[in-house]
Backbone as numpy.savetxt, mean C-alpha at the origin, in Angstrom:
# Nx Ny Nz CAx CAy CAz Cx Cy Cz
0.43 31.54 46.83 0.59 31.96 45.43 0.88 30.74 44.57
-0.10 30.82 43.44 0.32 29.99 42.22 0.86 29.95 41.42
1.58 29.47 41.02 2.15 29.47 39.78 2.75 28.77 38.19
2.76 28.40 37.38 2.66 27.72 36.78 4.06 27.52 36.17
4.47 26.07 36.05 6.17 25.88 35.56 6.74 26.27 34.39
5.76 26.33 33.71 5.94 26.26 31.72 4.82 27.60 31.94
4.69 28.66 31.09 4.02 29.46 30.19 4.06 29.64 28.61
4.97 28.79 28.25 5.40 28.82 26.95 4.12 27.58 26.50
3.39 28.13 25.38 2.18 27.31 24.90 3.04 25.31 24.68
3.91 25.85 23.16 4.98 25.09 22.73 5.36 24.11 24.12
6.34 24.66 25.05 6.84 24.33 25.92 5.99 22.79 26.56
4.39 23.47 27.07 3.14 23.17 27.59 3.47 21.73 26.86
2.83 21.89 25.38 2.54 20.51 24.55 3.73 19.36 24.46
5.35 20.05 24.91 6.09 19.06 24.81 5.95 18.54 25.51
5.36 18.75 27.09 5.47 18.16 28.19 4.11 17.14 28.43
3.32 17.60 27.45 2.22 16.36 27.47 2.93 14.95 27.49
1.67 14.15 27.84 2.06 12.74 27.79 1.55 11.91 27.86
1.00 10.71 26.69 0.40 10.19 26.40 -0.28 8.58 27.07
-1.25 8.94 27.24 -1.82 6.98 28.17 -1.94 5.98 27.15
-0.55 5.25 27.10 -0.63 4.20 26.18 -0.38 2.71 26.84
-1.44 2.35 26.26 -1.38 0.77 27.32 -0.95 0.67 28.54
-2.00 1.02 29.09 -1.65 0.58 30.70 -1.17 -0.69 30.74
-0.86 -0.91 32.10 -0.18 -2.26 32.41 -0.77 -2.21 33.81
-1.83 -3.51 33.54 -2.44 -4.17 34.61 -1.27 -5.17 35.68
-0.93 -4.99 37.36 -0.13 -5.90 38.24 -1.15 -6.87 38.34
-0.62 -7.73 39.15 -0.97 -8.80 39.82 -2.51 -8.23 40.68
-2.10 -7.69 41.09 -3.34 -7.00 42.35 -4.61 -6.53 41.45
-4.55 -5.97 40.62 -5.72 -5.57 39.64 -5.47 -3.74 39.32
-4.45 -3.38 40.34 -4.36 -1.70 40.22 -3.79 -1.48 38.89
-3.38 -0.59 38.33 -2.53 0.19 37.46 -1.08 0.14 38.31
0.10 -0.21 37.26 1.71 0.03 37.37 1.63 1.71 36.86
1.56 2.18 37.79 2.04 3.60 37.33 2.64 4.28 37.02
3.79 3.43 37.36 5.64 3.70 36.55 5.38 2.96 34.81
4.24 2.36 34.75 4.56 1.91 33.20 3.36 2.26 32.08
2.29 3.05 33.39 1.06 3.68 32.85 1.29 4.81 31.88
2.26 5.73 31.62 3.04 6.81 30.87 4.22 6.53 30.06
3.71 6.62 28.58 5.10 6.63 27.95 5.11 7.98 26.63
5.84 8.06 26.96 6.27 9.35 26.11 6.69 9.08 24.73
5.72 10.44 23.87 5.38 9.81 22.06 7.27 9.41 21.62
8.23 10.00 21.66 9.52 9.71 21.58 9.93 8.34 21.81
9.11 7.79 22.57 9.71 6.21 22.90 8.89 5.63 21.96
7.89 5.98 21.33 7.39 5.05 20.29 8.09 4.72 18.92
7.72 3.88 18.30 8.68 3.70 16.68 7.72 4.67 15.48
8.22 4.77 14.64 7.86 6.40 14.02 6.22 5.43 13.52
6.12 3.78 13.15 5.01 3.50 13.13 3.74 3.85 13.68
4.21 3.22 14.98 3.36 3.44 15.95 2.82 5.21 16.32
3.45 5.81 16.37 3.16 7.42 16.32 2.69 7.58 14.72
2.85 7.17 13.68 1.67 7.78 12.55 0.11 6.89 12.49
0.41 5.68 13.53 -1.57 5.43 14.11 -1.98 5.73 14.89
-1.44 6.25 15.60 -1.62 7.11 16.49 -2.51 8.65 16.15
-1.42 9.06 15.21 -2.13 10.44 14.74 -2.89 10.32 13.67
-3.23 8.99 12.77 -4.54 8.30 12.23 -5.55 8.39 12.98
-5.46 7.81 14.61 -6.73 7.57 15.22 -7.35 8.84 15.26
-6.31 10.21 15.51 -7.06 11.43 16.09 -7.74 12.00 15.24
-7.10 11.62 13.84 -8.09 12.37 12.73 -9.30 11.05 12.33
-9.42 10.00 12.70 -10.52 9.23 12.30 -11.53 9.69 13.78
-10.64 10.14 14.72 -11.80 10.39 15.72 -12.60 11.79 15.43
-11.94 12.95 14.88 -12.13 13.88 14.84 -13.45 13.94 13.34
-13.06 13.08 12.55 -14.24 12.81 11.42 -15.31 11.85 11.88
-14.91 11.47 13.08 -16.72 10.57 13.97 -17.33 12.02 14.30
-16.81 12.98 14.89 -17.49 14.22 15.54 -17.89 15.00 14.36
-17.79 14.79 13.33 -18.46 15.78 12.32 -20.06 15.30 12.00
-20.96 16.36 12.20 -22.04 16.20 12.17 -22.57 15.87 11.25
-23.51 15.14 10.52 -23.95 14.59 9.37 -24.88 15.59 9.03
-25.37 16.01 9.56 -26.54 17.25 8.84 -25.59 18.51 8.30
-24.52 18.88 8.86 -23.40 19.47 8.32 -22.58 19.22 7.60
-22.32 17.95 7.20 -21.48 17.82 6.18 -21.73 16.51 5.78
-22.11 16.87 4.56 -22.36 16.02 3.49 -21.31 14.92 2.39
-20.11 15.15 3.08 -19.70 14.22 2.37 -17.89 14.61 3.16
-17.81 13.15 3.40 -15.98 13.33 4.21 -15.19 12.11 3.76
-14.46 12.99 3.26 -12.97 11.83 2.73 -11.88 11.88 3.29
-11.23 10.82 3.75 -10.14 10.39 4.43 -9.02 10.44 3.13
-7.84 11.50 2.83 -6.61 10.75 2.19 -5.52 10.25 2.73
-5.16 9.06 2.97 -3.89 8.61 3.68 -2.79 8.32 2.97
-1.68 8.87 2.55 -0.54 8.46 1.70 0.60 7.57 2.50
0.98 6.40 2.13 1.57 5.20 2.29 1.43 4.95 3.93
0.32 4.56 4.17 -0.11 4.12 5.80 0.76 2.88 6.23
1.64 2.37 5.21 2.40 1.01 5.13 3.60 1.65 6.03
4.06 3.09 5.92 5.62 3.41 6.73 5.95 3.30 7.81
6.98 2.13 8.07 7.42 1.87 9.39 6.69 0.67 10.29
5.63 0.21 9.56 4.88 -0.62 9.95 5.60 -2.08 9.15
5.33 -3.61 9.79 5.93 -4.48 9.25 4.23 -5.07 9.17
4.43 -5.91 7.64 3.13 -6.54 6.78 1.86 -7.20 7.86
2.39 -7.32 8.70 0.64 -7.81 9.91 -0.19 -6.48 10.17
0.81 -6.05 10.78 0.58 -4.52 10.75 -0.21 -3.75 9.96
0.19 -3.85 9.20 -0.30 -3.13 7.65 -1.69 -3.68 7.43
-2.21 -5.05 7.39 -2.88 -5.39 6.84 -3.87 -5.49 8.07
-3.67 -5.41 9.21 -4.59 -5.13 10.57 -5.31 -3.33 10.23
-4.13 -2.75 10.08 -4.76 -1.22 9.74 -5.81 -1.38 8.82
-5.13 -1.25 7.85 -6.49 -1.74 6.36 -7.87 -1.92 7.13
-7.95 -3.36 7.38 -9.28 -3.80 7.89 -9.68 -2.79 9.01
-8.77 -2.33 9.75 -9.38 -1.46 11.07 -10.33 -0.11 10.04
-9.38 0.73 8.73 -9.72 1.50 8.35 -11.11 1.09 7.79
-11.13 0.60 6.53 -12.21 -0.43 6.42 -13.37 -0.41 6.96
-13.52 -1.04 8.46 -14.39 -1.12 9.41 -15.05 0.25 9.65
-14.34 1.06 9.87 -14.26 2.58 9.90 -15.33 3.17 9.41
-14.78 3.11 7.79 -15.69 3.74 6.62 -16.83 3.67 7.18
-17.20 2.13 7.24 -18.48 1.42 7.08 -19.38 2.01 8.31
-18.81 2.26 9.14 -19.17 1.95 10.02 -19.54 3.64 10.48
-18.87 4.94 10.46 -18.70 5.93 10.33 -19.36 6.41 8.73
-19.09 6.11 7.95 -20.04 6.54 6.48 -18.91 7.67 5.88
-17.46 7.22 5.65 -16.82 8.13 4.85 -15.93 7.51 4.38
-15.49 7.92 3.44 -14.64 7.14 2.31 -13.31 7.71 2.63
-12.78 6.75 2.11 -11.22 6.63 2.33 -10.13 6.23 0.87
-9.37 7.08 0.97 -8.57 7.04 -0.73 -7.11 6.33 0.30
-6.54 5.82 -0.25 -5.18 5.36 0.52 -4.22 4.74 -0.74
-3.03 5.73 -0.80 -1.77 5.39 -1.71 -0.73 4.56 -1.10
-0.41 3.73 -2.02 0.22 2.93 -1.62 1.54 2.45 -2.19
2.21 1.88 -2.18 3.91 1.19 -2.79 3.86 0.01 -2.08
2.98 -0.79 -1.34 3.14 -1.92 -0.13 2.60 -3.28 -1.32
2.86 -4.21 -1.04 2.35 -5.42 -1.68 1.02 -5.94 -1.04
1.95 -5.98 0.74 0.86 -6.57 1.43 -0.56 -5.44 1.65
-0.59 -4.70 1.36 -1.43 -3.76 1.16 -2.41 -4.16 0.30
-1.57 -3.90 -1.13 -2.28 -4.49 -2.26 -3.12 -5.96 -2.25
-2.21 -7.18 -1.62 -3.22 -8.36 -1.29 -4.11 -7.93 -0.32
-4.17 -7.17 0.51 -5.23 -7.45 1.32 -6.88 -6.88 1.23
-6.83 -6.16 -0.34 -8.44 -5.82 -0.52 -8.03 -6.42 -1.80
-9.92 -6.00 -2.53 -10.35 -6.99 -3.36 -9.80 -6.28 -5.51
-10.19 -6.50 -6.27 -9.51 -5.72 -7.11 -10.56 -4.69 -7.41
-11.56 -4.68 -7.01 -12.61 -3.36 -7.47 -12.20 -2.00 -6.56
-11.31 -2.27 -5.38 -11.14 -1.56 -4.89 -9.24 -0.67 -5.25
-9.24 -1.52 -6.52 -7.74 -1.16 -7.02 -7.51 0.04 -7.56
-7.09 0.70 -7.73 -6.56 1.99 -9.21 -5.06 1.95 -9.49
-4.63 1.69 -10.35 -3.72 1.93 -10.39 -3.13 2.89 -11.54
-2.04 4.14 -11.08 -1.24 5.15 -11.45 0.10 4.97 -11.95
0.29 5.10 -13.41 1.61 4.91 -13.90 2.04 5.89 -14.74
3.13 6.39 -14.90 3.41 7.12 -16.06 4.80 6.08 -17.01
4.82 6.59 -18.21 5.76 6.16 -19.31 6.80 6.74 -18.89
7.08 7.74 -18.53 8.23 8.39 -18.08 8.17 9.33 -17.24
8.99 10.02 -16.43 9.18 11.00 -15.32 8.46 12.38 -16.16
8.65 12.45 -17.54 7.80 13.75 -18.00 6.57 13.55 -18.22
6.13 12.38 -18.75 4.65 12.32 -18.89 3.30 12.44 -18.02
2.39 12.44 -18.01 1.07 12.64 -16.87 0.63 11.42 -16.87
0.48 11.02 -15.38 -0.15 9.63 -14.92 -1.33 9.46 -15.75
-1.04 8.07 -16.05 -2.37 7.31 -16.58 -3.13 6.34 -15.38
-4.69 6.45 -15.28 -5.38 6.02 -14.24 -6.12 4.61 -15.11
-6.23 3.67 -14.12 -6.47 2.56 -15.01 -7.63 1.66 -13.59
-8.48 1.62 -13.57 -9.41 0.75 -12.69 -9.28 -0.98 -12.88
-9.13 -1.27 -12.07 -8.83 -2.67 -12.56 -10.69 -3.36 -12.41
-11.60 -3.03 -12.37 -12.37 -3.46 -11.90 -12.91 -3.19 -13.48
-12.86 -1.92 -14.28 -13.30 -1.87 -15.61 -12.06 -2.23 -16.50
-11.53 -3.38 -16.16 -10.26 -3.78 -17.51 -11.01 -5.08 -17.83
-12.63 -5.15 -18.00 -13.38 -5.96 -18.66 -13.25 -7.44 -17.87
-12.58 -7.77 -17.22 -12.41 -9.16 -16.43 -13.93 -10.22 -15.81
-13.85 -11.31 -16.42 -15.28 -11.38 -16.38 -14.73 -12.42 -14.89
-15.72 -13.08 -14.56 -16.13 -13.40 -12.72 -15.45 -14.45 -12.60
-14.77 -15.67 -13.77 -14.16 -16.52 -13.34 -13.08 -16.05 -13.08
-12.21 -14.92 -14.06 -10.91 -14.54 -14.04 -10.90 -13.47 -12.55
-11.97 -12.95 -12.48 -11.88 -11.80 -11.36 -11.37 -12.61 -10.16
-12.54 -14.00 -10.24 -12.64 -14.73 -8.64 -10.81 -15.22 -8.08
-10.20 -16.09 -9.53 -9.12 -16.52 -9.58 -8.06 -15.41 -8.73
-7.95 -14.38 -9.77 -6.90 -13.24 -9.53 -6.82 -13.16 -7.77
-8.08 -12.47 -7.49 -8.18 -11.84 -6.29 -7.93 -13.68 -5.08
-7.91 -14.31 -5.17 -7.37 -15.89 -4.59 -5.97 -15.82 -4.60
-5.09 -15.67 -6.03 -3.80 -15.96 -6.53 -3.05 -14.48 -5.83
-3.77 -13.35 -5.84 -3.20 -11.64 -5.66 -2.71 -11.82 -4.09
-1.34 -12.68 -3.67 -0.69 -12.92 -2.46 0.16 -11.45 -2.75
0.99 -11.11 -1.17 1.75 -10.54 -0.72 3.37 -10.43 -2.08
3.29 -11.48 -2.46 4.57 -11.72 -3.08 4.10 -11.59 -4.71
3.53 -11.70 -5.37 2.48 -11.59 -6.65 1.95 -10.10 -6.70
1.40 -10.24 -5.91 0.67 -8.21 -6.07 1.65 -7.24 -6.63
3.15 -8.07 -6.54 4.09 -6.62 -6.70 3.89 -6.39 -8.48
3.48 -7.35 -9.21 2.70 -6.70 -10.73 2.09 -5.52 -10.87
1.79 -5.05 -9.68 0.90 -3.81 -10.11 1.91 -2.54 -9.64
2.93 -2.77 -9.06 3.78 -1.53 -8.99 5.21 -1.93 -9.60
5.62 -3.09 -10.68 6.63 -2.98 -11.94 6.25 -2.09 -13.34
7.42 -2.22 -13.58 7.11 -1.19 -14.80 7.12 -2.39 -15.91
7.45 -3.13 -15.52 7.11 -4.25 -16.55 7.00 -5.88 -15.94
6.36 -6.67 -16.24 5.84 -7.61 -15.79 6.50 -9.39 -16.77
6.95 -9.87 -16.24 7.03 -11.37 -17.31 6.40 -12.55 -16.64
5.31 -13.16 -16.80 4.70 -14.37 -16.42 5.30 -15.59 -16.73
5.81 -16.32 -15.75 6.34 -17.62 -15.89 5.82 -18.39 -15.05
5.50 -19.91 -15.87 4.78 -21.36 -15.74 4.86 -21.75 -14.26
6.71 -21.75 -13.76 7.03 -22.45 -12.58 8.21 -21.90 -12.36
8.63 -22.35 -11.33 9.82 -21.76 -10.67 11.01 -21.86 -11.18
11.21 -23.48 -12.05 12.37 -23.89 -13.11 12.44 -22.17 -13.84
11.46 -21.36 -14.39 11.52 -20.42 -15.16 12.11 -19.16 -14.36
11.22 -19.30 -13.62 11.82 -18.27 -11.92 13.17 -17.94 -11.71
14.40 -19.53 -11.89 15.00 -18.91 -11.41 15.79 -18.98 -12.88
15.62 -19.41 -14.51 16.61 -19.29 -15.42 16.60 -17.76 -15.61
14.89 -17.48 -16.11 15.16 -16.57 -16.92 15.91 -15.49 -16.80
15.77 -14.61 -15.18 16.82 -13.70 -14.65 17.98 -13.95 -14.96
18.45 -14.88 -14.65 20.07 -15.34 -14.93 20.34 -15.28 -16.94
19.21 -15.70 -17.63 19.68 -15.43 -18.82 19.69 -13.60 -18.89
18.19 -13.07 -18.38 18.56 -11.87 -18.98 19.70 -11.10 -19.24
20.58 -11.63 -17.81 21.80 -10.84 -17.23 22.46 -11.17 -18.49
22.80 -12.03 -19.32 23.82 -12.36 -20.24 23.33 -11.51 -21.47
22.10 -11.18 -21.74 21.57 -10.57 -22.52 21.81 -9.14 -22.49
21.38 -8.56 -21.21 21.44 -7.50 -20.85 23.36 -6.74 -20.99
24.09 -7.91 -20.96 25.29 -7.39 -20.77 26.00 -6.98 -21.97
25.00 -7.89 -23.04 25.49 -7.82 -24.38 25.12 -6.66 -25.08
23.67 -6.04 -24.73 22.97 -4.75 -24.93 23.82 -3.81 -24.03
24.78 -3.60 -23.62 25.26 -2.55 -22.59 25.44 -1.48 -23.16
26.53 -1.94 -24.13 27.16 -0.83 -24.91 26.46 -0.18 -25.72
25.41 -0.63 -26.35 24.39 0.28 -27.27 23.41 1.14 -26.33
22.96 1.00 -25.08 22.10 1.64 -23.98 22.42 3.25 -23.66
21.88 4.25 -24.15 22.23 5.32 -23.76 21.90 5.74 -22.46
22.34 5.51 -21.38 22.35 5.84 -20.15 23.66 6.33 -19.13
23.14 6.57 -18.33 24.80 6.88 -17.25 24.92 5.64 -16.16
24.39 5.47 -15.67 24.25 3.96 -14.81 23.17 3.40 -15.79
24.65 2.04 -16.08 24.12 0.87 -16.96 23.02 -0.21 -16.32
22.01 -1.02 -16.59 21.39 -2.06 -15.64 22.19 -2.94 -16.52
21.85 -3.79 -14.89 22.53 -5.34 -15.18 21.44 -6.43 -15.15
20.56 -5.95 -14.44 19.55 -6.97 -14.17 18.29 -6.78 -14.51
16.91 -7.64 -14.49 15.82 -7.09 -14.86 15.28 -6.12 -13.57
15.43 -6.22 -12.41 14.95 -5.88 -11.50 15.61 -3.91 -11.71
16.68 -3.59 -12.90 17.27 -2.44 -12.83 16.07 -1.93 -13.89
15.72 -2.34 -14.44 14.66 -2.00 -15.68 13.05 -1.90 -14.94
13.29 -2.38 -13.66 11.26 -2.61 -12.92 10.89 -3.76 -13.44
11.42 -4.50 -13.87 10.79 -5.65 -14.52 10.47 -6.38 -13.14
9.16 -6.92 -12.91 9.33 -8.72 -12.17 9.24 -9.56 -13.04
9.36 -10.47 -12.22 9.18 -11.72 -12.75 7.65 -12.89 -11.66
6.87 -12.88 -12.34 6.00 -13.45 -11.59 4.89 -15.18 -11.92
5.45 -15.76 -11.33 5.24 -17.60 -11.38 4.13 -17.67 -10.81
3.39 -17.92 -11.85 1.67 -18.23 -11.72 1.61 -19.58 -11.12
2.94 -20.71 -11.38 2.40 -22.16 -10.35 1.41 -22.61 -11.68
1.68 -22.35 -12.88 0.26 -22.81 -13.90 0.62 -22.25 -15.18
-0.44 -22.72 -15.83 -0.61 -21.97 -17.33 -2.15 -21.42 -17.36
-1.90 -20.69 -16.33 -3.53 -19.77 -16.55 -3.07 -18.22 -16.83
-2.64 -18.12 -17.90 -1.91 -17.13 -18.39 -3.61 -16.03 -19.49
-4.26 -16.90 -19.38 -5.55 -16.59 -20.09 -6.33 -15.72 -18.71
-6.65 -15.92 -18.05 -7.00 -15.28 -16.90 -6.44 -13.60 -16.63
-4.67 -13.62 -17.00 -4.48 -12.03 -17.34 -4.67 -11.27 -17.71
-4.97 -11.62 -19.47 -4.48 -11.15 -20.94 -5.75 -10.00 -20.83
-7.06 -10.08 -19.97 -7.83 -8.96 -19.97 -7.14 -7.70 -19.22
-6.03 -7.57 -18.51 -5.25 -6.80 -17.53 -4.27 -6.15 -18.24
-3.68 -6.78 -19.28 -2.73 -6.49 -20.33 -2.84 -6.28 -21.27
-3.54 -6.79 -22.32 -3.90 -7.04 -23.66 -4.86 -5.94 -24.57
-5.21 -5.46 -23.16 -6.73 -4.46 -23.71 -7.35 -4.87 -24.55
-8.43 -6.20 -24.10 -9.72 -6.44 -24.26 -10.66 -5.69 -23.65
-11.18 -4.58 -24.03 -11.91 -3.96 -23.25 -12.13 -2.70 -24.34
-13.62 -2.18 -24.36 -13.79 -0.97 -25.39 -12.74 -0.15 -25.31
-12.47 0.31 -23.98 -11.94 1.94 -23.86 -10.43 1.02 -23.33
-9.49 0.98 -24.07 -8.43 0.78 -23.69 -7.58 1.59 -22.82
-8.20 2.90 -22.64 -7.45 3.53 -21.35 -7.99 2.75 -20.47
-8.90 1.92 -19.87 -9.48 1.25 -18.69 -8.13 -0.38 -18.40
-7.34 -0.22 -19.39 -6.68 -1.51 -19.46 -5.31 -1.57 -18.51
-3.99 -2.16 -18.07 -3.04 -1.68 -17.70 -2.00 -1.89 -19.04
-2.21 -2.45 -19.89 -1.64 -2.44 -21.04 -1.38 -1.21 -21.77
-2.46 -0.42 -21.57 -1.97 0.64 -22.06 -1.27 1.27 -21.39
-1.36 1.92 -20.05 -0.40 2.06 -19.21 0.82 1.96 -19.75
């Protein structure tokens, strides 16, 4: 007589267990004590690419004469992952698309994210305030012609990209500026306290979203299409934003 240990479906799936990286010995066999590790021992990273792969595998098996059109949405694929990481996914996803024929939308809050594609592939979502409705802004139509495009997307590092998720932005020459101006705001800011209608006062620019971002230059002309709204339709600008 047979019988089975678990009947509980639930039960069944906890007891699965996943083949993650074998580990080749000396001899050429499989370590079989290290051939099984259980999704719990992974870091919460590693278990959300994990359950990426199953749904990028599960959109290879969709038939193309059946479906005409498949989109991937991934919201912040950056969690729990540290910036190599991040920017290995990207390109893996990437590859994907191309390669598979479906598009992929992916939200983000990551920097290194942001440096690691090009700006046609940007959008960026802001609102004026917690009541208002997001404004959508393409950075690819904020009129930027090919010298300024080529520059940006060169200069758009890990540490720089964070311009596109402040609520306000200040461009400075060099680092001399880098490190005054913060330190003045604070004296400024302290003097504005008392007139600020708020409940938690800011002290700093970083309490307001402000960065602060050191171009290393005076190619401050290269922006002003990103900000300034040069461009017909100024909703296409981040200035308006």
């Amino acid at each position: 007589m047979i019988q089975f240990s678990e009947i509980n479906f639930n039960r069944i799936i906890e007891r699965l267990k996943l083949l993650f990286y074998p580990t080749l010995i000396a001899e050429g066999t499989l370590d079989r004590d290290k051939m099984y590790r259980e999704l719990d021992e992974n870091s919460l990273g590693y278990n959300n690419i994990l359950y990426l792969a199953t749904v990028l595998a599960e959109l290879e098996g969709l038939k193309t004469s059946e479906t005409f059109l498949k989109i991937l949405l991934i919201e912040e694929p950056e969690a729990h992952l540290h910036p190599q990481l991040q920017s290995k996914l990207l390109q893996y996803l990437k590859e994907q698309s191309k390669k598979n024929n479906f598009q992929i939308v992916v939200t983000t809050h990551s920097p290194s994210i942001a440096a690691s594609v090009g700006l046609d592939a940007i959008k960026v979502l802001t609102t004026a305030n917690s009541l208002s409705q997001p404004v959508y802004c393409e950075l690819s139509k904020c009129g930027l012609d090919e010298k300024s495009k080529f520059f940006i997307e060169r200069w758009l590092d890990i540490t720089k990209s964070t311009l596109l998720f402040a609520r306000g932005v200040l461009f400075v020459e060099g680092i001399a500026e880098a490190l005054v101006i913060p330190e003045l705001a604070k004296t400024v800011i302290e003097k504005l306290k008392s007139s600020l209608k708020t409940i938690n006062k800011p002290e700093t620019l970083e309490d307001f979203g402000v960065s602060i971002i050191n171009i290393n230059g005076i190619y401050f002309d290269n922006f002003m299409q990103l900000f300034s709204g040069y461009v017909k339709d100024q909703d296409d600008c981040i200035g308006k934003s």
